[in-house]
N, C-alpha and C positions, 0 to 999 in steps of 0.2 A: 500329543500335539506339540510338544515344549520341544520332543527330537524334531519332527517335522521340522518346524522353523529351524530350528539350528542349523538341518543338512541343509535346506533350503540356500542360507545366509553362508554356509562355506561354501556351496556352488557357485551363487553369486560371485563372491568376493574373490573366488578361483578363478572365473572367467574375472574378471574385470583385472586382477592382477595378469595373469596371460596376454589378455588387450595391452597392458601396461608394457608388460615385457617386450611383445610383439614390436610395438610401437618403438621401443626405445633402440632394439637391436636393429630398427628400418633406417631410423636415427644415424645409428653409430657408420652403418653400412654405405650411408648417402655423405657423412662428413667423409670415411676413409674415402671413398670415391675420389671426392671433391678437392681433399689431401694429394691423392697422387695426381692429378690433373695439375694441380701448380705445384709440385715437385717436378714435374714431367717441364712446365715452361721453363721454370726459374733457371737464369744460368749460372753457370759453375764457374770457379774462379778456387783453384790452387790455394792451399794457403801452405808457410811457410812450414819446414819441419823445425818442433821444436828440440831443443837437445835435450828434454829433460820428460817427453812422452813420445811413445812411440805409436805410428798409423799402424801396426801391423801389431799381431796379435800374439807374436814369439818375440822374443827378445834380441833375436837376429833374422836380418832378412834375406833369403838364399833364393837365387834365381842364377838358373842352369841355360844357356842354349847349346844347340849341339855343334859339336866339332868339325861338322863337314860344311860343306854348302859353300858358296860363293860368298869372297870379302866383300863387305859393304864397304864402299868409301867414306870417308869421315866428311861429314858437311863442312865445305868452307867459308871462316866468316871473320871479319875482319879482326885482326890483331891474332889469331888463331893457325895464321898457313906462313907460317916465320920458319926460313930455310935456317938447317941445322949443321953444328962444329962436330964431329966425330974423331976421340981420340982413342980407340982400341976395337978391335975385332970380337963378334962374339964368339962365346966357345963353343965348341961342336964336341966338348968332352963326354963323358957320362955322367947321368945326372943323381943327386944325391937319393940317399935310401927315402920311400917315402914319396917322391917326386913325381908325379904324372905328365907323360910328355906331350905336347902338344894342346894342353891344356893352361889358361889363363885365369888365377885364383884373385881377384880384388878384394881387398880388406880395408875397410872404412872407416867413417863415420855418421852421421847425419846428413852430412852434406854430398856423401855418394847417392844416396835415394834419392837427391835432387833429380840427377845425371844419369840415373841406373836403368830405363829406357833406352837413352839413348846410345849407352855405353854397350850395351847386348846386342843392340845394332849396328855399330860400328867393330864390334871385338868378335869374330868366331870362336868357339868353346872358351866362352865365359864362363866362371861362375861366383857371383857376387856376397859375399859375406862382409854388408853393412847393419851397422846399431846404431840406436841415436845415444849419444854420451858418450861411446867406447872411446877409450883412452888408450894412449902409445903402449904402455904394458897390457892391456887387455888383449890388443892387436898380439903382441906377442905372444901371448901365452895358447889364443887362437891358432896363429901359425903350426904352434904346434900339433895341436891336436889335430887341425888337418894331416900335419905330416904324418902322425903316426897312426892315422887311422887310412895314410892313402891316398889322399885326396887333395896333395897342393901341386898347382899346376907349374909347369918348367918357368913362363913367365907369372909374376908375382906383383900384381900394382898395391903402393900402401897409402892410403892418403888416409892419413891420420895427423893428428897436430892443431886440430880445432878448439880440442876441450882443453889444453894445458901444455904447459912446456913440455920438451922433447931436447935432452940433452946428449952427448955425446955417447955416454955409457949406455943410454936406453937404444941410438942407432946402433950399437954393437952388440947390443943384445940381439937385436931385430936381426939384425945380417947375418948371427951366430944361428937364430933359428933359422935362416935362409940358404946354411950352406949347401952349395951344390943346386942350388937353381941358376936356371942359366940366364935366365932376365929377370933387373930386379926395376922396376917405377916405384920412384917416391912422386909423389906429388905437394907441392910444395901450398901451404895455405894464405887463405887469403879471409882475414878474421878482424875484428872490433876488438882485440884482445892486447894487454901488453908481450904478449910471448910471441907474436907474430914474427917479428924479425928473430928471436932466437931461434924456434924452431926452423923457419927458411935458411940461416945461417948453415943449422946441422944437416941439412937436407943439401943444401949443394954442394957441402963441401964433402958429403959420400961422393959425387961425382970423380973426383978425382982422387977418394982412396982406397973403392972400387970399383974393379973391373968391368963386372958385370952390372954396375947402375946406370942409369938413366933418370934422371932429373925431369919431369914436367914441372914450368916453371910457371903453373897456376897464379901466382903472385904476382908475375909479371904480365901476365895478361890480363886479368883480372884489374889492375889500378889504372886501366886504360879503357875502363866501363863499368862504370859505377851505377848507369841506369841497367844495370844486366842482377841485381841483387834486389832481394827484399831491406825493408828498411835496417836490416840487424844487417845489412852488408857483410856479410855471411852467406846464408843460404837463397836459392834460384829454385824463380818458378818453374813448375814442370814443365818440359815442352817448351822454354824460353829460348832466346839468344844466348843464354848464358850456358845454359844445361847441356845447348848442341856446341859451344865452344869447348866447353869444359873435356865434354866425353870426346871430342876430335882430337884435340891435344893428348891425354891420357892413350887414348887409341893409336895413334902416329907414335908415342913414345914406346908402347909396346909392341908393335910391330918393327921396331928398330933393328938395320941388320946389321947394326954395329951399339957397342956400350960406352959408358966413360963419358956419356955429355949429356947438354941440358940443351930441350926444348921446353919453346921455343930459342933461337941462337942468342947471344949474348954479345954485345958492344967489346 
C-alpha cells in the first residue's frame, strides 16, 4: 500500500513539474517573440569605433572587391572636390617582387572602418587591411607579409598615424617596404592628439622626396567640418558626410595619373 502511494505521489509531481516546465518554456518563447518585435522597431544608430576594441571578430579586417567592373565616381561634397598641383609623372616601369598589378592594398587604422564601405565603392580591386589601434610599425611589418606572400597591390593607401607619432625613420621604413610600387597614398590625420601636426608634417613632406607619393590631405579637409566627426573628433559615423568625403578624397588620390602631390591643392 506504502508503494502505491509513493508511485502515485511521483506521477503526480511528475505531471505537475511537466505543467511547470511546459508553462515556463511557453513563457520564455512569448518574451523572445516579444524581444524581437522591439528589436525589429528600435532604430539603429552607429556608434563610434573604439581604438582600443574591435567590431569584428579577427584582429584585422580584409575586405576584397573585384578588379573588373565599372569605376564608381567618388561622391562629391563640399571641401572634398579641391583641383590638384601635379609635380611628376607616374612610372610605367616594372613593378617590385611581390607586387600585384592592378590591385589597390589600404592599410589602416580604426578610422579606415569608418570609411571602408564607401572606399570599396569608390576604389575598384580593393583590398582593405584595417585594425583598430594598429600602429605606424605594425602597418609596416603588415606590408610586408603581404608582400611576401603576394598580395600587395601596385597602388598602396596608408593611413595610419592616429594612435601615435610617426617620425621620419618610421616613413622610411614604410617606403623601404613599399619599394617598387607604383602608387603610394598617405593619408594624412585628423586626431584630438598632440602628434597630430608631427605626423602631418612627415606625411607631406614624402610628397616631395618621393616620386611616386601622393598626399591625401585628410587634415585639411577635415578642420573645415567638424560636425562630420564623433565627439573624439577623430572617428565618423558610418554612412556620414564625413565617411563619403573621407573615401572620395583617398579614391581621387589613388587613381592619380601623375605622383609627387597633395590632394586636395594646397595655397
Amino acid at each position: 500500500m506504502s508503494r502505491r502511494r509513493h508511485l502515485g505521489s511521483h506521477r503526480v509531481s511528475h505531471r505537475v513539474l511537466h505543467r511547470v516546465d511546459v508553462r515556463a518554456l511557453a513563457c520564455c518563447g512569448l518574451l523572445a517573440v516579444a524581444a524581437a518585435a522591439c528589436a525589429s522597431k528600435a532604430p539603429t544608430q552607429a556608434a563610434p569605433r573604439s581604438a582600443t576594441t574591435s567590431t569584428t571578430s579577427a584582429a584585422r579586417t580584409t575586405r576584397t572587391t573585384p578588379s573588373s567592373g565599372a569605376t564608381a565616381s567618388p561622391t562629391a561634397l563640399p571641401g572634398a572636390s579641391t583641383s590638384t598641383r601635379s609635380t611628376g609623372a607616374l612610372s610605367d616601369g616594372p613593378l617590385g617582387r611581390g607586387i600585384v598589378p592592378g590591385r589597390v592594398t589600404a592599410v589602416g587604422d580604426s578610422v579606415m572602418l569608418d570609411y571602408s564601405a564607401e572606399l570599396e565603392a569608390d576604389v575598384p580591386g580593393l583590398s582593405i587591411e584595417a585594425a583598430v589601434g594598429r600602429q605606424w610599425l605594425s602597418g609596416v611589418a603588415l606590408v610586408r607579409q603581404l608582400r611576401a606572400a603576394d598580395r600587395l597591390g601596385a597602388t598602396v593607401v596608408v593611413a595610419l598615424g592616429t594612435n601615435g607619432p610617426v617620425t621620419a625613420g618610421d616613413l622610411a621604413a614604410m617606403m623601404s617596404a613599399l619599394s617598387g610600387a607604383r602608387r603610394v597614398v598617405l593619408v594624412t590625420v585628423h586626431v584630438d592628439r598632440t602628434w597630430q601636426a608631427e605626423v602631418n608634417t612627415v606625411l607631406l613632406d614624402a610628397a616631395r622626396a618621393y616620386p611616386n607619393v601622393v598626399v591625401a590631405d585628410w587634415a585639411a579637409v577635415a578642420s573645415q567640418h567638424p560636425g562630420w566627426f564623433y565627439g573624439d573628433a577623430t572617428h565618423l559615423p558610418f554612412g556620414g558626410a564625413g565617411a563619403r568625403a573621407l573615401a572620395a578624397l583617398v579614391a581621387r588620390a589613388a587613381k592619380r595619373a601623375s605622383t609627387g602631390a597633395v590632394e586636395p591643392r594646397r595655397p
